[in-house]
ROPASE-853587 format. One record per residue: residue number from 1; residue in one letter; x, y, z of N, C-alpha, C, CB in turn. Coordinates in steps of 0.1 Angstrom, whole numbers, padded with zeros to 4 digits. Atoms other than C-alpha are relative to their C-alpha. Glycine has a CB too. Layout:
N
{NUM,a,{X,Y,Z},{X,Y,Z},{X,Y,Z},{X,Y,Z}} ...
END
This chain:
253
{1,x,{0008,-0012,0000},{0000,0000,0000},{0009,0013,0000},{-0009,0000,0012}} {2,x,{-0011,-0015,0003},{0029,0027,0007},{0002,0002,-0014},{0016,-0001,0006}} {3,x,{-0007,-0005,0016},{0045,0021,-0024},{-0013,0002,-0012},{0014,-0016,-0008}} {4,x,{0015,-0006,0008},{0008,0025,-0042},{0000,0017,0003},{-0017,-0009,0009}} {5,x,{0007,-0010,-0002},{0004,0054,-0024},{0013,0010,-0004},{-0007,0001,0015}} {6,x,{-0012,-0008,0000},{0042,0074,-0028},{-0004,-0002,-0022},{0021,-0009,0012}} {7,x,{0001,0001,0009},{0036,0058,-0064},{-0009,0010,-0011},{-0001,-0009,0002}} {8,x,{0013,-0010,0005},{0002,0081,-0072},{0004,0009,0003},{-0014,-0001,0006}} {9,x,{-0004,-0011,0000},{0017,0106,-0056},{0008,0008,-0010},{0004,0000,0009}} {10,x,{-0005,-0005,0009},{0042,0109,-0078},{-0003,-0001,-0016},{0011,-0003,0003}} {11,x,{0004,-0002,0008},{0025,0103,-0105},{-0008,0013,-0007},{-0004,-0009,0002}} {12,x,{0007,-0013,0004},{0003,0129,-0101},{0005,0013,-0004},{-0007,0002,0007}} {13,x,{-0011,-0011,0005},{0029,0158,-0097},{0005,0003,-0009},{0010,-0002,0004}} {14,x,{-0008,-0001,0014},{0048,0147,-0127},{-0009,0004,-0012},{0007,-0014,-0005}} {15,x,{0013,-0003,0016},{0013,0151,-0152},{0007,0014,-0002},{-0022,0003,0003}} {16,x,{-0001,-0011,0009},{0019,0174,-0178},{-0007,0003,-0010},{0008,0001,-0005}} {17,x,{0004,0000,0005},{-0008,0168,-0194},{-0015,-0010,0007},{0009,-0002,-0008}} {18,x,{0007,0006,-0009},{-0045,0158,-0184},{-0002,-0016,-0003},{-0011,0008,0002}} {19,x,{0002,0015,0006},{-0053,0120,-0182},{-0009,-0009,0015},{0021,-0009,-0004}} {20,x,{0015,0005,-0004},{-0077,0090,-0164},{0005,0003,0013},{-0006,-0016,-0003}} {21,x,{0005,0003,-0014},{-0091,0091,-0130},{0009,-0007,0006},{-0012,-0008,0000}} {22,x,{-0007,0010,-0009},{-0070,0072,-0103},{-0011,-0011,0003},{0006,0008,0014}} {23,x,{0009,0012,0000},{-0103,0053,-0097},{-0003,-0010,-0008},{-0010,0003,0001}} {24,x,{0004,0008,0007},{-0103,0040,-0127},{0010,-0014,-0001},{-0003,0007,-0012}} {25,x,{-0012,0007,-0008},{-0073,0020,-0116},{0003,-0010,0013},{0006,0009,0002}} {26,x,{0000,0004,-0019},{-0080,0020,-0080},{-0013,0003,0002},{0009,0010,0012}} {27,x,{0017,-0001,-0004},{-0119,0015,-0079},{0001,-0001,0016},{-0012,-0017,-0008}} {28,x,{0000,0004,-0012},{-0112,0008,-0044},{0004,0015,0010},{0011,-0014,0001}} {29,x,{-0009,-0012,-0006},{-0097,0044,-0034},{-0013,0007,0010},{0008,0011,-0014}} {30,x,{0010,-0008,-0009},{-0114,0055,-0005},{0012,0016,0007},{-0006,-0016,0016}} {31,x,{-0011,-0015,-0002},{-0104,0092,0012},{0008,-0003,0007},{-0005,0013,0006}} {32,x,{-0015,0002,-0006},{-0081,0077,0041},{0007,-0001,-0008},{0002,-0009,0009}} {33,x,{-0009,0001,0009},{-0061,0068,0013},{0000,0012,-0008},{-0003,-0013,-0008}} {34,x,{-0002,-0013,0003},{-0065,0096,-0007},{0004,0012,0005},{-0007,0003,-0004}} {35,x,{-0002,-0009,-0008},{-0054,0122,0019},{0013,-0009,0003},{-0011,0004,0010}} {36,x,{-0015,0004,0000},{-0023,0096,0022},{0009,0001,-0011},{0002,-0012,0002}} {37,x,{-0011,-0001,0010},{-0013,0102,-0012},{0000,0016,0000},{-0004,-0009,-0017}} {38,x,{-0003,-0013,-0001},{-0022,0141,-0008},{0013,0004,0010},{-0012,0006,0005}} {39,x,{-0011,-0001,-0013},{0003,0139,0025},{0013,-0002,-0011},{-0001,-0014,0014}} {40,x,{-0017,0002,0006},{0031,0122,0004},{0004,0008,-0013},{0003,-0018,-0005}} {41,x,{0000,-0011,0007},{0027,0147,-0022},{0008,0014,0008},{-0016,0003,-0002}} {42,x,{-0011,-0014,-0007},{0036,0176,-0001},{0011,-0005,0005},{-0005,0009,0013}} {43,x,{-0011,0009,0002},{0065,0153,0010},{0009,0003,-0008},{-0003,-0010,-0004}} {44,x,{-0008,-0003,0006},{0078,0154,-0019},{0004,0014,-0005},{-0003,-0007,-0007}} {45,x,{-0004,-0020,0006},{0073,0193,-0029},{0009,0003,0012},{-0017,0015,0000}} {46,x,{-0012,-0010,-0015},{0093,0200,0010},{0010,-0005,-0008},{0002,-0005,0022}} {47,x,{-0009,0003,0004},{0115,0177,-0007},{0011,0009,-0005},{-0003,-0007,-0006}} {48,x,{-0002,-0011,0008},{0121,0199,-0034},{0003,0012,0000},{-0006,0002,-0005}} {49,x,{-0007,-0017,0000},{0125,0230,-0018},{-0017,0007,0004},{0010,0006,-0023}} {50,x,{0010,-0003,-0004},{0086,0237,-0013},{0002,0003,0017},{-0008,-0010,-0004}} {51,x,{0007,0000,-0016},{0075,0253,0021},{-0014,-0002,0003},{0003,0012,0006}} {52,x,{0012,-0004,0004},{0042,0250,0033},{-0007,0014,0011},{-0009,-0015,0000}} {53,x,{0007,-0014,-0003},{0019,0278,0040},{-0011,0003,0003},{0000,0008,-0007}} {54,x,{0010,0001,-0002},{-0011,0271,0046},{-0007,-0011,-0007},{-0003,0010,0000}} {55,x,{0008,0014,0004},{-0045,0247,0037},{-0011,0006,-0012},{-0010,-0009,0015}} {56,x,{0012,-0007,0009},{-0072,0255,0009},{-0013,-0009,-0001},{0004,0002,-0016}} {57,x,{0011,0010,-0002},{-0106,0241,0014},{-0005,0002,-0018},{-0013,0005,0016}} {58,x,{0007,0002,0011},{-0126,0229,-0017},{-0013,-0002,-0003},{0004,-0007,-0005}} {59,x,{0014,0001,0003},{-0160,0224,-0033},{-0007,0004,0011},{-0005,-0012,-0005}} {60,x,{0004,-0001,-0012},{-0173,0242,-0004},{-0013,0012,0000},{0014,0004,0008}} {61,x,{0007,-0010,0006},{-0198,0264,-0021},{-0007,-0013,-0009},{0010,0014,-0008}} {62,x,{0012,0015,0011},{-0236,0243,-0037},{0008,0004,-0019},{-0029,0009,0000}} {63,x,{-0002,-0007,0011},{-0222,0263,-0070},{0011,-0015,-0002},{0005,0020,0000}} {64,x,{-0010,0004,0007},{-0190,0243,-0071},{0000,-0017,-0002},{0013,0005,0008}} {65,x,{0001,0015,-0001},{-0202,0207,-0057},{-0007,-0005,-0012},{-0008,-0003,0013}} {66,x,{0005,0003,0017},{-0230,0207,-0086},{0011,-0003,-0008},{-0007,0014,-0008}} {67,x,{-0011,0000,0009},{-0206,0212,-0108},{0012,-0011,-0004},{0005,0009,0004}} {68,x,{-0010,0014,0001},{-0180,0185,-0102},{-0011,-0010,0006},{0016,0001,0012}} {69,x,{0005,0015,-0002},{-0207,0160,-0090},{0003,-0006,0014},{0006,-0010,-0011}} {70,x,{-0006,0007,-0021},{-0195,0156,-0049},{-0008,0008,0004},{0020,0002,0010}} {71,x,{0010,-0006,-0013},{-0213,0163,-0020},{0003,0005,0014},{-0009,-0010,0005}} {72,x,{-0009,-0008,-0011},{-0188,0177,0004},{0013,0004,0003},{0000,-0004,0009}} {73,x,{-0011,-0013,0001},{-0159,0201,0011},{0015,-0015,0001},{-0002,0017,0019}} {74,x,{-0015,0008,-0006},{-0122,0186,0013},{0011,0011,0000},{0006,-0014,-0011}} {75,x,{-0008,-0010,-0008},{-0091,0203,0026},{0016,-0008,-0011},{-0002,-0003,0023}} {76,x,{-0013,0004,0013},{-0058,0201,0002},{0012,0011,0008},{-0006,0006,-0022}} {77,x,{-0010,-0007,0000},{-0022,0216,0008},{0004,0017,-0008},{0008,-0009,-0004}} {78,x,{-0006,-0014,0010},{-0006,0253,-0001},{0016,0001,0002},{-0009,0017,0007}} {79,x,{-0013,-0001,-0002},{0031,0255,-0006},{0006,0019,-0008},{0008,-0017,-0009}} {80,x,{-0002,-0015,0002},{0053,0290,-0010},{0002,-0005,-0020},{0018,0008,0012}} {81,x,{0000,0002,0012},{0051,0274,-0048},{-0007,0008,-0010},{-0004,-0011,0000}} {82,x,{0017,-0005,0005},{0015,0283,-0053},{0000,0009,-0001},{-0012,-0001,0005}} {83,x,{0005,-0011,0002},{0014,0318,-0051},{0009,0007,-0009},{-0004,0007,0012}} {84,x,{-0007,-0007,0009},{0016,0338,-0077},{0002,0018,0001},{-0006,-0004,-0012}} {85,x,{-0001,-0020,-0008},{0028,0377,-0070},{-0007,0008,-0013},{0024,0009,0004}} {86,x,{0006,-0006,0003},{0011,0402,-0085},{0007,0003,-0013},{-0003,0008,0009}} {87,x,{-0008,0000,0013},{0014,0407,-0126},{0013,-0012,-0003},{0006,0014,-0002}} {88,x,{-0007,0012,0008},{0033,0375,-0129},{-0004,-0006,-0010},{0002,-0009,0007}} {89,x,{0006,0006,0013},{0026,0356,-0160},{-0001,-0012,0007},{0009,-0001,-0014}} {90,x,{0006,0012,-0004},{0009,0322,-0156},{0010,-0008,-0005},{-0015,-0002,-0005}} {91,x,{-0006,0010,0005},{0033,0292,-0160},{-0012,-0007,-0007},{0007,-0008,0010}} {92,x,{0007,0012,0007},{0020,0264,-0187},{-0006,-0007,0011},{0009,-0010,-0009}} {93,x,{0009,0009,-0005},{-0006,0247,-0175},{-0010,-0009,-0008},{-0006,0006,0009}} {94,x,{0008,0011,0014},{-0031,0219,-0187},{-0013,0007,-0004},{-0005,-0018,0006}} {95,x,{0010,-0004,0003},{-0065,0232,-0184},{-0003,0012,0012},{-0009,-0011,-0001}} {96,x,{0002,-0006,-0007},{-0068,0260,-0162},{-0013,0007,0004},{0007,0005,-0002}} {97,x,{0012,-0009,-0008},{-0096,0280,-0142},{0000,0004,0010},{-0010,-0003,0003}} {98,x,{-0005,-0011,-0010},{-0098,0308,-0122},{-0019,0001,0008},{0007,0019,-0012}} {99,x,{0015,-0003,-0009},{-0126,0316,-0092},{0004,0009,0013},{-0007,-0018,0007}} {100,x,{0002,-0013,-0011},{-0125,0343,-0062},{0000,-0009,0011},{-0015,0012,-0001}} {101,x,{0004,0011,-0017},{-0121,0331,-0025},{0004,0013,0010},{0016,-0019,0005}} {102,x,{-0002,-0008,-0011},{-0117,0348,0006},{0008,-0005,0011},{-0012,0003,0005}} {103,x,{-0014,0010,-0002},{-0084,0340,0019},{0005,0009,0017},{0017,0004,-0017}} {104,x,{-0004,0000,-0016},{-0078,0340,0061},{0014,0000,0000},{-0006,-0012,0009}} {105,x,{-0016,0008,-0004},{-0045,0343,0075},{0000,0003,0016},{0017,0009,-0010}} {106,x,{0005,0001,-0016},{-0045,0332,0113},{0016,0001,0008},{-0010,-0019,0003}} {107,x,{-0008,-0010,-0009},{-0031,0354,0137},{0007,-0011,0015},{-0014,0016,0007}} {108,x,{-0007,0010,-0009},{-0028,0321,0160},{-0002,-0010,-0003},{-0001,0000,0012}} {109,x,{0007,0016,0001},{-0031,0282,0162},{-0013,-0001,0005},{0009,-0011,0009}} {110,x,{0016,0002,-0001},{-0062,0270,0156},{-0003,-0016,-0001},{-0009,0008,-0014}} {111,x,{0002,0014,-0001},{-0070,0232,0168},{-0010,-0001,0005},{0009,-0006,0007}} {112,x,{0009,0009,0000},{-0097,0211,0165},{0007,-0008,0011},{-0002,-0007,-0014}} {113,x,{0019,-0001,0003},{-0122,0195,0176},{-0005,0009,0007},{-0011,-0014,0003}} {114,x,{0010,-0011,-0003},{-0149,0214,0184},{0000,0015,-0003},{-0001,0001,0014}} {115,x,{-0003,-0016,0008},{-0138,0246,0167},{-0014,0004,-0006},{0013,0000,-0016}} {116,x,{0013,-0012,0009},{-0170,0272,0157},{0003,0005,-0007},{-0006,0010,0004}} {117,x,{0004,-0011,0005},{-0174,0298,0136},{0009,0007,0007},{-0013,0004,-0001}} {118,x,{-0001,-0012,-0007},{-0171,0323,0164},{0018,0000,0002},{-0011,0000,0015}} {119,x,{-0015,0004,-0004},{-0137,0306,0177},{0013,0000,-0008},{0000,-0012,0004}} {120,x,{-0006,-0006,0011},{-0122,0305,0143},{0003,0011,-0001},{-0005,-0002,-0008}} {121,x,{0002,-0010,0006},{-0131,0336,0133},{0010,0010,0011},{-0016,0002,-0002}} {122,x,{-0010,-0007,-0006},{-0111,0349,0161},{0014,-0001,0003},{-0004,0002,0010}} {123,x,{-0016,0007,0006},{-0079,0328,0150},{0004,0014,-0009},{0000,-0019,-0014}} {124,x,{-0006,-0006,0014},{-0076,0352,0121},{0002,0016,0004},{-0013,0000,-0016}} {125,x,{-0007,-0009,0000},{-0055,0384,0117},{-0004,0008,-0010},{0011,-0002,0002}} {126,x,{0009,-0009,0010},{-0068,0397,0088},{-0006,-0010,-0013},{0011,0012,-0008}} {127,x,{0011,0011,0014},{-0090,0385,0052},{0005,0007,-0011},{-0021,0002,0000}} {128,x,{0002,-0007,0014},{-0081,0394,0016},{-0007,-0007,-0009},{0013,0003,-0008}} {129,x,{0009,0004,0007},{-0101,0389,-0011},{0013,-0007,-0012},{-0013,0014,-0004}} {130,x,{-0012,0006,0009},{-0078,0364,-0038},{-0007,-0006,-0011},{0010,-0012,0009}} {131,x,{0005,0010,0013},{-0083,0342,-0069},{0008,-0017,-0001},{0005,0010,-0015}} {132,x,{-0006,0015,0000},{-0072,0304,-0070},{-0002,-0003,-0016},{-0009,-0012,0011}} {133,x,{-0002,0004,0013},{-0061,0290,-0102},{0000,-0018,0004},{0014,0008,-0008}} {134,x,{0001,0020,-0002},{-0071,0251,-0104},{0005,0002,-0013},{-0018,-0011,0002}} {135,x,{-0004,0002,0016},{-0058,0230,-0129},{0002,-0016,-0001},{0017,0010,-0006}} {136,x,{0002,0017,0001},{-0071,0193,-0128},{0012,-0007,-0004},{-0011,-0005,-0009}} {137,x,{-0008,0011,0008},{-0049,0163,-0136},{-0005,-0006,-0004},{0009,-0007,0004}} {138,x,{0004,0016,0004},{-0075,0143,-0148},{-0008,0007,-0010},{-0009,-0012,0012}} {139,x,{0008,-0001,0016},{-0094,0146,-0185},{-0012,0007,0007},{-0005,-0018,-0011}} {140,x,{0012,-0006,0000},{-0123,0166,-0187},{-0007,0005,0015},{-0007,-0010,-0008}} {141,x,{0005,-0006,-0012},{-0124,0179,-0148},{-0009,-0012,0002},{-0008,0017,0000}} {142,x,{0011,0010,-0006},{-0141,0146,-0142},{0010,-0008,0007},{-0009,-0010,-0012}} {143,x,{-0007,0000,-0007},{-0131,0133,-0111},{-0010,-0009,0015},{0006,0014,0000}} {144,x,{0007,0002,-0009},{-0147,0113,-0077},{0007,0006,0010},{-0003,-0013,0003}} {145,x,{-0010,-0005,-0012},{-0136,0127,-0041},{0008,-0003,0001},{-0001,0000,0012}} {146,x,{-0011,0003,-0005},{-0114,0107,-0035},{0012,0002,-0012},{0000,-0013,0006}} {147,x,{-0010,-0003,0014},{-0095,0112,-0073},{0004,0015,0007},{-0011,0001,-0019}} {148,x,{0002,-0009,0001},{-0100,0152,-0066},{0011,-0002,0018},{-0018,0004,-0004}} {149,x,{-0011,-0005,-0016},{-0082,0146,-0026},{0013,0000,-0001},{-0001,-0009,0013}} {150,x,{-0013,0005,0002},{-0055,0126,-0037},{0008,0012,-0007},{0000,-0013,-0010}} {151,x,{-0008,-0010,0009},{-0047,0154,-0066},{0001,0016,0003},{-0006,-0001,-0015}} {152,x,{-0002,-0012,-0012},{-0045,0181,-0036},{-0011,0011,-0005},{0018,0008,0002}} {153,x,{0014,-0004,-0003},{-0082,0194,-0045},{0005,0011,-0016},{-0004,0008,0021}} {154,x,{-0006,-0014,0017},{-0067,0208,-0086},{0007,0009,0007},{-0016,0012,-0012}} {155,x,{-0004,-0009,-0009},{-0044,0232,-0064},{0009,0001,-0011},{0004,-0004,0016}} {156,x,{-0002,-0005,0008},{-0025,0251,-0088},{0015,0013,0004},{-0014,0003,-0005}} {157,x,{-0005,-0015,-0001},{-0017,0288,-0082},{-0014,0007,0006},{0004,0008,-0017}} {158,x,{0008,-0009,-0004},{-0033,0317,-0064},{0006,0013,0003},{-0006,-0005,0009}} {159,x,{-0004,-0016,-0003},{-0030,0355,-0060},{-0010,0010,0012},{-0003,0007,-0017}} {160,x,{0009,-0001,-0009},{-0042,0376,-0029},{0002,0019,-0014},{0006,-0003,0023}} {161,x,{-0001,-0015,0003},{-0052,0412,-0035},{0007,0008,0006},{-0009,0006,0001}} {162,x,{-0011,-0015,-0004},{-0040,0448,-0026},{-0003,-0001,0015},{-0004,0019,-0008}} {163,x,{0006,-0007,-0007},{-0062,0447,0004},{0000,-0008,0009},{-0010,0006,-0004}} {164,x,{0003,0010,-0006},{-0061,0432,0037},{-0007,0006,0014},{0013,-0009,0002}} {165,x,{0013,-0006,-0008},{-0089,0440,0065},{-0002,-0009,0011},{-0014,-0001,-0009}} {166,x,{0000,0011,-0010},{-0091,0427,0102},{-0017,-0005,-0001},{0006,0006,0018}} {167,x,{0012,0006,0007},{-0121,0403,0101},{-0017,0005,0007},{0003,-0019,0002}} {168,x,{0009,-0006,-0007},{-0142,0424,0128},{-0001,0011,-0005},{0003,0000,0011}} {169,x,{0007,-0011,0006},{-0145,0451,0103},{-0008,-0002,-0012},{0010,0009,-0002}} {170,x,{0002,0006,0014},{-0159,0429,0077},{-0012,-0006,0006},{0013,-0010,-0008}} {171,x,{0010,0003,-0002},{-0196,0419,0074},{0009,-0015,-0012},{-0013,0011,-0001}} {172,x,{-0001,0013,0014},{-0183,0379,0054},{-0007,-0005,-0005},{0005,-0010,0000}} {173,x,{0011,0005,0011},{-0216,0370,0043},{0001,0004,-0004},{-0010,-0001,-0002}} {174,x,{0009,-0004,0015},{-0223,0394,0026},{0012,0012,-0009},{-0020,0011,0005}} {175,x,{-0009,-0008,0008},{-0190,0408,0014},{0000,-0009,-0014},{0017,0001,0007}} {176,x,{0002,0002,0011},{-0195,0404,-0024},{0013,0000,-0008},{-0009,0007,-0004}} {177,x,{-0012,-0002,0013},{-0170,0396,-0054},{-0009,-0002,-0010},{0012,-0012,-0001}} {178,x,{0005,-0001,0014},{-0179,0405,-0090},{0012,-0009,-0008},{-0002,0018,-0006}} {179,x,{-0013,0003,0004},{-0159,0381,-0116},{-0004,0004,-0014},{0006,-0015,0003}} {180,x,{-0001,-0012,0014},{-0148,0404,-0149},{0006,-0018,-0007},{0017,0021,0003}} {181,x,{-0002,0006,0008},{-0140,0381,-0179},{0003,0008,-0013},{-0009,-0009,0000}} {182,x,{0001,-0003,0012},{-0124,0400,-0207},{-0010,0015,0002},{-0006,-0013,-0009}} {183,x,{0009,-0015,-0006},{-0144,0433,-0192},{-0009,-0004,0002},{-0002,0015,-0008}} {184,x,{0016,0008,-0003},{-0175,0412,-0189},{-0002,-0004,0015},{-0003,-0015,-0011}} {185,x,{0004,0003,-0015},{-0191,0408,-0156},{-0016,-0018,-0002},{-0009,0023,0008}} {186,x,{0002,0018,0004},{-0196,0364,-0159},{-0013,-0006,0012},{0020,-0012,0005}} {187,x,{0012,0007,-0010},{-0211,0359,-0122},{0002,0010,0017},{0004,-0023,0002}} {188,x,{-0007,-0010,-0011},{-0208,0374,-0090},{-0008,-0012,0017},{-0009,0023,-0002}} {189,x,{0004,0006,-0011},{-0219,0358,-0053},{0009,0007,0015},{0002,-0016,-0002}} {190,x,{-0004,-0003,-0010},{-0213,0367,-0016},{0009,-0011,0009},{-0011,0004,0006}} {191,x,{-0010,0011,-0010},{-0191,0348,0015},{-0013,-0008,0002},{0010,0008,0018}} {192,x,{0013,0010,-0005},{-0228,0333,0020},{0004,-0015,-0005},{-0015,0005,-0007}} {193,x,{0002,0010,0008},{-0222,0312,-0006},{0013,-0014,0006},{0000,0008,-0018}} {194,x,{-0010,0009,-0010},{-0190,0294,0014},{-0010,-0006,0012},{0014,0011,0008}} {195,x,{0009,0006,-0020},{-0210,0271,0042},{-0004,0010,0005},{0010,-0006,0014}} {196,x,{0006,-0013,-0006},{-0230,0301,0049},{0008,0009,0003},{-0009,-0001,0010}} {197,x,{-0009,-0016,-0001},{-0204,0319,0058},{0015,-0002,-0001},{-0003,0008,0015}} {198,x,{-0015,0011,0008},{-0164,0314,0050},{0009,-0002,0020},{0018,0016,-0020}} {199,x,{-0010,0006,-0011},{-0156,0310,0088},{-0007,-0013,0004},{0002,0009,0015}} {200,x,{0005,0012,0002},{-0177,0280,0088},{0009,-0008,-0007},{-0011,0001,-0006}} {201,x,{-0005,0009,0010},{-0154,0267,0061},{0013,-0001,0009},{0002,0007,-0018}} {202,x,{-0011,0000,-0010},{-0125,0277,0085},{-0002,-0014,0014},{-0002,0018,0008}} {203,x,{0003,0011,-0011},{-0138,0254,0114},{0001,-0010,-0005},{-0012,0000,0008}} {204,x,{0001,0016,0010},{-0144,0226,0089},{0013,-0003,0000},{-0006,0000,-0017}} {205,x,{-0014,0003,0003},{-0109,0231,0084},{0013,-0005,0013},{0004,0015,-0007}} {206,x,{-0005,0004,-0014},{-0095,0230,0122},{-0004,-0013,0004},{-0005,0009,0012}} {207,x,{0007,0010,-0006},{-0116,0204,0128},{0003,-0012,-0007},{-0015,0003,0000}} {208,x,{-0009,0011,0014},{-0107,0180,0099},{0015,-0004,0001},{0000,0009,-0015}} {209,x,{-0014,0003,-0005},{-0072,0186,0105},{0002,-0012,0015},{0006,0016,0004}} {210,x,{-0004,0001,-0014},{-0078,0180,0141},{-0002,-0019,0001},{-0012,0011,0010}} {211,x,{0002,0010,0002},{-0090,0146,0130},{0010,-0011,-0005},{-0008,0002,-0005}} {212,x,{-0016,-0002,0002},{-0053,0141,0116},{0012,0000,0008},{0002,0011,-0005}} {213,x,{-0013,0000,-0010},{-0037,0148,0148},{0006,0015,-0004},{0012,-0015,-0004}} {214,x,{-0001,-0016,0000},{-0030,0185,0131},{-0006,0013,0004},{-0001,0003,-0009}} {215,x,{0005,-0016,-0003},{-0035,0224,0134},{0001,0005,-0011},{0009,0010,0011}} {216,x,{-0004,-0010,0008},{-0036,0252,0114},{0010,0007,0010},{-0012,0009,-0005}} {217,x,{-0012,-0003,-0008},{-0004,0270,0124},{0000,0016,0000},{0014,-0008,-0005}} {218,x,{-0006,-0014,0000},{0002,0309,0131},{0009,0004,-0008},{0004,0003,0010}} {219,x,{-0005,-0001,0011},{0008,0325,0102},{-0004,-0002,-0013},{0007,-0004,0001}} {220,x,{0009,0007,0011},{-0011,0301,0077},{-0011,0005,-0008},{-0004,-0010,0004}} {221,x,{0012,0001,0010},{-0027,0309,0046},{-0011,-0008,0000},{0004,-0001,-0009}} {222,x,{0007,0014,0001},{-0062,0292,0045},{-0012,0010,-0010},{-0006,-0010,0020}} {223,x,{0007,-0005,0015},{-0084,0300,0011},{-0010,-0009,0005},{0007,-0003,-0016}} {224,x,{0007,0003,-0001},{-0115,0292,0019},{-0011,-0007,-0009},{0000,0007,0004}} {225,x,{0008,0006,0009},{-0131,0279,-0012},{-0006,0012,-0011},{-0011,-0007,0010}} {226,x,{0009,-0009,0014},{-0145,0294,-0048},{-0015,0003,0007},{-0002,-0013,-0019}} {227,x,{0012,-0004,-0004},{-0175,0315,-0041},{-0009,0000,-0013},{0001,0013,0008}} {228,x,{0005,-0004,0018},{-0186,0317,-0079},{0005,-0019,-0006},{0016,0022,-0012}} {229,x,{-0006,0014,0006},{-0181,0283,-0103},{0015,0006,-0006},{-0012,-0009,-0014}} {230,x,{-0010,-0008,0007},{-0147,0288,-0120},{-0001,0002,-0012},{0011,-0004,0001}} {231,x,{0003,-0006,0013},{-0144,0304,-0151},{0012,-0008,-0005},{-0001,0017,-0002}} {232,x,{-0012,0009,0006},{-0119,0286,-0179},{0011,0017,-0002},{-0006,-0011,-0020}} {233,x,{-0005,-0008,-0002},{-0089,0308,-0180},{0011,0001,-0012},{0002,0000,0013}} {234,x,{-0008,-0003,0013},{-0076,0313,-0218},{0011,0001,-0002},{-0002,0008,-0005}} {235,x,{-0006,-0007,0003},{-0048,0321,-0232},{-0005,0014,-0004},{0004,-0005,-0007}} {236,x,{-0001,-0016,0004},{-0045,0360,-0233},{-0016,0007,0004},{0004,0001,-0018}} {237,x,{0010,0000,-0011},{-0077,0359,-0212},{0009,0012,0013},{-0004,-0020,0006}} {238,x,{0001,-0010,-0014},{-0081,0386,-0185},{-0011,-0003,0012},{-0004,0015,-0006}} {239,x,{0013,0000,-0008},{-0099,0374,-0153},{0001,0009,0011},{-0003,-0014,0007}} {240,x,{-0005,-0006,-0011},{-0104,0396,-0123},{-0013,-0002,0012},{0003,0016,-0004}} {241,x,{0015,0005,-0011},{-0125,0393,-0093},{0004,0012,0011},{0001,-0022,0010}} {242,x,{0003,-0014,-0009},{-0137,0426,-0074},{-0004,-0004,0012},{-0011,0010,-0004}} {243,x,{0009,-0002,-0015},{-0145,0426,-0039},{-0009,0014,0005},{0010,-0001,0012}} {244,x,{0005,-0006,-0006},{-0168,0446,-0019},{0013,0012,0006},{-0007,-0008,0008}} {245,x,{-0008,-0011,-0014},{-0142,0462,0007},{0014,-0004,-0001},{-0007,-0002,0020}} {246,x,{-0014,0005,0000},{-0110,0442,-0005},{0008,0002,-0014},{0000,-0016,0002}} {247,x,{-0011,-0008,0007},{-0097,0457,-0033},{-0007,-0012,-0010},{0018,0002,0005}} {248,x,{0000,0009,0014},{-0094,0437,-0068},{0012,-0008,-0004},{-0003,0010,-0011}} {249,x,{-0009,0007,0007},{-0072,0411,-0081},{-0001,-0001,-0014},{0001,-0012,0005}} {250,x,{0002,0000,0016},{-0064,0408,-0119},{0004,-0015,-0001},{0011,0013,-0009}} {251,x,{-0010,0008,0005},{-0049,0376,-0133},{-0003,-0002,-0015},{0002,-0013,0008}} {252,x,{-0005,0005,0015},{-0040,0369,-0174},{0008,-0009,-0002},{0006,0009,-0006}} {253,x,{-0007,0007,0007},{-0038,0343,-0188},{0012,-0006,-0013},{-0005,-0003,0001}} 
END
């Protein structure tokens, strides 16, 4: 089973191109296993020279679960890899897409179980409004949970904005992002749309860990999840995603 699992891991990393399902392989792949080959994944990226930085929760919004066909959130890795600084160009990628999140960074350790909302919400030091760039490894964004855990939830790239706001000055339901496409305004939705609200998605996240034997650590980036479905993200494409009270991120593809 290790060498299955270090084996998927590294399989998946190395894609350069999209291709099948791990289920279709491993009909048997349940998520403890999948969250073992996500583990030995980051593994290998510290290997490499990766740090990590925080966690990014997924399909955590009805918009995004429709969409891929699952019925509940999962929690994936962020390394100092992922982010992309402001006007960087997009490395090659296979199929890309871009979506808006509302990105915590926690002012202290935050350990499960029993983590709330409220308790969360008072982990965090400030909120910017960001964009996550997925970018499946598997054909046609078709994928079961556990395919989608294993392959660290499409985790890609992401960019924060200009703007960062302590979280007691911020109404997060109902702080809104507009997403621009090419100057077109595609879709728009509030923090509602995160598990009613994106510190909800935060607890999910302490709590989950906590089930792991982990924390979130002081300091840690934690992206809360696409609030909008993602948009595909072209060549020579312009996406941007406005916030309410957090400023605007651009990214071009």
């Amino acid at each position: 089973m290790t060498a299955g699992i270090t084996a998927a891991a590294q399989e998946l990393l190395n894609r350069t191109a999209e291709s099948a399902q791990l289920t279709d392989t491993w009909p048997d792949l349940d998520l403890a296993t999948a969250y073992a080959i996500q583990d030995e994944a980051l593994r290998l990226r510290q290997e490499r020279g990766e740090t990590l930085i925080g966690v990014k929760l997924g399909l955590t919004s009805r918009a995004k679960q429709q969409r891929m066909g699952v019925a509940e959130p999962l929690l994936a890795w962020l390394t100092d890899a992922m982010v992309l600084p402001a006007g960087a160009p997009i490395p090659q990628l296979i199929h890309p897409r871009a979506e808006p999140e509302l990105v915590f960074v926690l002012g202290e350790r935050l350990s499960g179980p029993g983590v709330t909302a409220a308790t969360a919400l008072a982990a965090v030091s400030q909120v910017y409004g960001g964009i996550e760039i997925i970018d499946s490894r598997y054909r046609d964004y078709r994928f079961t949970l556990p395919d989608v855990v294993a392959d660290n939830g499409s985790s890609a790239l992401f960019g924060l904005g200009p703007v960062g706001r302590p979280p007691s000055s911020l109404d997060l339901s109902l702080e809104a992002a507009l997403v621009e496409v090419d100057g077109q305004i595609v879709d728009t939705a509030t923090g509602a749309a995160v598990q009613g609200h994106p510190a909800e998605a935060l607890a999910l996240a302490a709590n989950s860990l906590a089930a792991r034997g982990l924390a979130l650590e002081p300091g840690w980036l934690v992206l809360t999840g696409g609030m909008t479905d993602a948009v595909e993200l072209r060549p020579g494409s312009r996406v941007a995603a406005h916030f309410s009270n957090l400023g605007s991120v651009t990214i071009s593809g």
